[in-house]
N, C-alpha and C positions, 0 to 999 in steps of 0.2 A: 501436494494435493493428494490427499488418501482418499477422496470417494467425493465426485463432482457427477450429477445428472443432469442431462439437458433437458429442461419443460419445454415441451411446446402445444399451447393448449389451444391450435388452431388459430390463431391470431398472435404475430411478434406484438409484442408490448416496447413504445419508445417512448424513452426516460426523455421530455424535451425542455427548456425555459421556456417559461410565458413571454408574450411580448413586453418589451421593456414598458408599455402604456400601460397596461392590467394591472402591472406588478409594482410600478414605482422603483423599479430595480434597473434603472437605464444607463448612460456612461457615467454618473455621478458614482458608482460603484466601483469605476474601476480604480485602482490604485497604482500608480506611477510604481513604488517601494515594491509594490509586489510582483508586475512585470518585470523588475531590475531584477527579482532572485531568480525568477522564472528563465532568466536570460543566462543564468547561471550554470541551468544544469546541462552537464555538461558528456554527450553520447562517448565521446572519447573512453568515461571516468564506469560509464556501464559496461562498454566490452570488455574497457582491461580487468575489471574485477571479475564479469562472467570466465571468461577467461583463466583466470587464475582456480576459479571454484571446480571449474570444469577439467582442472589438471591433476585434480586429487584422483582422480577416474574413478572413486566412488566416496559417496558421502553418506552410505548407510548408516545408521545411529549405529554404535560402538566399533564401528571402524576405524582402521589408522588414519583412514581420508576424511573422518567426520569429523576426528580429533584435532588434524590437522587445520581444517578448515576452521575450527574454533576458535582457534591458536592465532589463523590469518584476520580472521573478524576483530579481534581482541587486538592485534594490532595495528592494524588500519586504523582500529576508534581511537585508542592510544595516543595515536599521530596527530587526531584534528586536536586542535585549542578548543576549551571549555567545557567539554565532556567527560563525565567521570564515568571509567568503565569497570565493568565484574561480569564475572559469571554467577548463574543462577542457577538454582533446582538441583543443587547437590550434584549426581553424576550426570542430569540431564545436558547439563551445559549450557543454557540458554544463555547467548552473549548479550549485555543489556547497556546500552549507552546512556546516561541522563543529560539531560542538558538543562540545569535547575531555573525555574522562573524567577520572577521579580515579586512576584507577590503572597499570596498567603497559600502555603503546600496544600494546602485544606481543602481548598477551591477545588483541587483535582487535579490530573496528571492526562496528557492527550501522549499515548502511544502509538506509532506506526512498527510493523512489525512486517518478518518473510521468515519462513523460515530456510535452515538450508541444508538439512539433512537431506539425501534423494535415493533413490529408490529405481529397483530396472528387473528387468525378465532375467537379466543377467548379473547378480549381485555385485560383482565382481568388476562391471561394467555400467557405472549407472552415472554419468559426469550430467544428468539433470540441467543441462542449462536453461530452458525455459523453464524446466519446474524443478529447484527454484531458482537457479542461480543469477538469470536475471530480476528477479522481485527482489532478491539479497543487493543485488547494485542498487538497485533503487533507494533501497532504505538508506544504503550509506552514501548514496547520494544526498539523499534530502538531508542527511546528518548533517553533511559536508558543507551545505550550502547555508544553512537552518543554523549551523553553530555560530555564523557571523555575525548574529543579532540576537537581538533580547526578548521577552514574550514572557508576558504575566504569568502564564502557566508552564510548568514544569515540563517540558517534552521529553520521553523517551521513544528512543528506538533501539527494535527489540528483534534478536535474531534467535527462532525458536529452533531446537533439534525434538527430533521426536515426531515429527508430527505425521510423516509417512505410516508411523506403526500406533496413531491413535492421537495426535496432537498433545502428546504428556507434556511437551514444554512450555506451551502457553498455558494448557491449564492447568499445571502447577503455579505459572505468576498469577493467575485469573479469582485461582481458589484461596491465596496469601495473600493478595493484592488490600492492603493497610490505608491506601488513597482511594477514594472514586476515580475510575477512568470515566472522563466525561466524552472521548472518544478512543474507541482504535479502528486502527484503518489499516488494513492487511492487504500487503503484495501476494499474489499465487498464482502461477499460472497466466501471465499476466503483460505477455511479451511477443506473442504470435501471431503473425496476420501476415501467411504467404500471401496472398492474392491481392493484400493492399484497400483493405476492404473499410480500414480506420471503425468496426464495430467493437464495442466494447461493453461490457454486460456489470451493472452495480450489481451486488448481491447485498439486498438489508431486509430488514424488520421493520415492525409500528415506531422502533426506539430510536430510528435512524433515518425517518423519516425524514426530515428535516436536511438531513447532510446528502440524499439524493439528489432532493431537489436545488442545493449548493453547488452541485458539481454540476447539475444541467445547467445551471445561471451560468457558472464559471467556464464554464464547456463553449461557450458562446463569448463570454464577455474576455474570455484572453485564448480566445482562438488556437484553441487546440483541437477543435472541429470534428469530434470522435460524434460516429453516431451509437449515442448511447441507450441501450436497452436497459430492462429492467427486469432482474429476478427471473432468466431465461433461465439461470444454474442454477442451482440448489448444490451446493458444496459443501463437502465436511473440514474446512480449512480453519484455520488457527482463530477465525472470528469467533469461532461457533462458541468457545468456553466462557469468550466475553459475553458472546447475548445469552448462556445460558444462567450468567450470573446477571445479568439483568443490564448491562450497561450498552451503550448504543455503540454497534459496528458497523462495519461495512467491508466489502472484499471489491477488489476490480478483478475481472476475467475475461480472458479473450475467447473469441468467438467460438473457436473447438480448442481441444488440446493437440492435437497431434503427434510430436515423435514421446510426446510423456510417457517415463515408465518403461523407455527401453533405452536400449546403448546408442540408439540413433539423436538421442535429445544432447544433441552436443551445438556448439555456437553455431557453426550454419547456419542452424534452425530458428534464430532467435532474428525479429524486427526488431532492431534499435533505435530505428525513429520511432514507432511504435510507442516503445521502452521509454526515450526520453519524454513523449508526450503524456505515456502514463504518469509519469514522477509529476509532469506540468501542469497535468489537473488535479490531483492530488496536495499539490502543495501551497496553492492558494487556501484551502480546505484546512490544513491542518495548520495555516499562520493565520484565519479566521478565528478559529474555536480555539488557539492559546493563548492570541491576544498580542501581535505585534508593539514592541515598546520602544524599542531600541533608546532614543534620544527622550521619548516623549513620558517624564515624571511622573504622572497625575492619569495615562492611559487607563481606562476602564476596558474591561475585557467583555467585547464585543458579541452580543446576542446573535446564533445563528437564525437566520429569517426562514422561515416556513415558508414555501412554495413549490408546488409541483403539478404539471398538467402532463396526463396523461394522452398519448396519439395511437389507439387501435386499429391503424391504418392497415395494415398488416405488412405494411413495407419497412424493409429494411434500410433503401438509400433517404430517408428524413422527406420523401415526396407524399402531398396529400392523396 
């Protein structure tokens, strides 16, 4: 997270779904296949990775711990089946996992991304676990789960360094990037909620329109029950080089940041149920727009539906 500001412009804005009657969007949406992955992911597989990132004791970009942590991301991908892994951006490091589609590469490439370089008052001292070390589980969580099956489009996921001192590792993939990303979806800051408050803030554009109003449906329809706002933040995160090359993003962010940015952001601090709920709405979203295939030959890759109704209620617990 290099520079997140909280809007609030008199009035909370909640991200909500239409009633399933409005919308034509009712149980006939839900998918068996994709509650089975959802069931997957698994909080265990986010502490121990937080965990581990958090013992570099610092991941400042050209550090021994940042390198280190490269080195650990590269291996863990390594480990799953069907993933081809490399580094990216020359000395930036960006660890980048593919997990190649079934159908035409042309079609476009759906990236999720964190990155995991971090940053502190104490250079020396900066084990970032909620920013970002948990958003770095996440991704290789959904990696983990995401690689058991098939999907017309090419998924990567992408672990950026840099981003603390200006996001140079996404926007080196953003500014090279040879495929349309038809999305990315970026972990940051993304794993915080002392008070158990389950608010959770999309960050998007006109171009992502669409994948908001997916995550409110999906928010509802496999009961991961976040009360979701909308564009409270304004963040300078890893999305940003994708929507300024024009392709549609989105970031999840928790309600403040809290120990971020000092030597205090160590695992303590980090919701894990939280954590796994974020990967849970999230990954309906990104097996939607790449197109689940697994067994199914002849799968068409699946239009995301437009829908979002806005609640200017000013409340935050989802009451009218």
């Amino acid at each position: 997270m290099l520079l997140c500001v909280l809007l609030l412009a008199g009035a909370t804005v909640l991200l909500t779904a239409a009633p399933a009657g409005a919308t034509g969007t009712s149980g006939e949406g839900y998918d068996p296949a994709v509650a089975a992955m959802l069931a997957e992911i698994n909080e265990s597989e986010l502490r121990n990775t937080t965990y581990d990132l958090q013992n570099c004791s610092t991941r400042a970009f050209g550090s021994a711990g940042n390198r280190e942590a490269g080195e650990y991301l590269s291996r863990r991908l390594a480990d799953i089946p069907g993933l081809e892994v490399e580094f990216q951006g020359g000395e930036l490091n960006n660890v980048v996992a593919t997990l190649p589609g079934s159908g035409n590469a042309s079609d476009g490439v759906v990236v999720v991304g964190a990155h995991y370089d971090s940053t502190s008052s104490d250079p020396a001292r900066a084990p970032g676990a909620t920013d970002n070390g948990c958003g770095v589980a996440i991704v290789l969580e959904l990696a983990r789960v995401m690689s058991r099956h098939s999907f017309d489009r090419t998924v990567q996921f992408a672990f950026w360094n840099a981003e603390e001192i200006g996001r140079y590792g996404s926007a080196d993939y953003a500014a090279n990037a040879t495929v349309p990303v038809v999305l990315y979806f970026n972990y940051d800051s993304a794993c915080y909620d002392p008070m158990n408050r389950s608010v959770l803030d999309i960050v998007y554009d006109e171009r992502s329109t669409d994948i908001a109003a997916l995550m409110a449906d999906y928010n509802t329809l496999y009961a991961t029950n976040f009360t979701l706002t909308g564009n409270i933040h304004s963040c300078a995160s890893d999305h940003v080089p994708f929507r300024d090359r024009g392709f549609p993003a989105v970031t999840t962010h928790c309600e403040e940041h809290g120990p971020a940015h000092t030597p205090d952001d160590t695992i303590d601090r980090v919701s894990f149920g939280y954590a796994k709920r974020n990967a849970q709405l999230g990954l309906p979203v990104l097996v939607e727009v790449a197109g689940l295939r697994d067994d199914e030959e002849d799968a068409d890759v699946p239009k995301v539906p437009v829908m979002i109704v806005w609640n200017l209620s000013g409340r935050l617990d989802g009451a009218g």
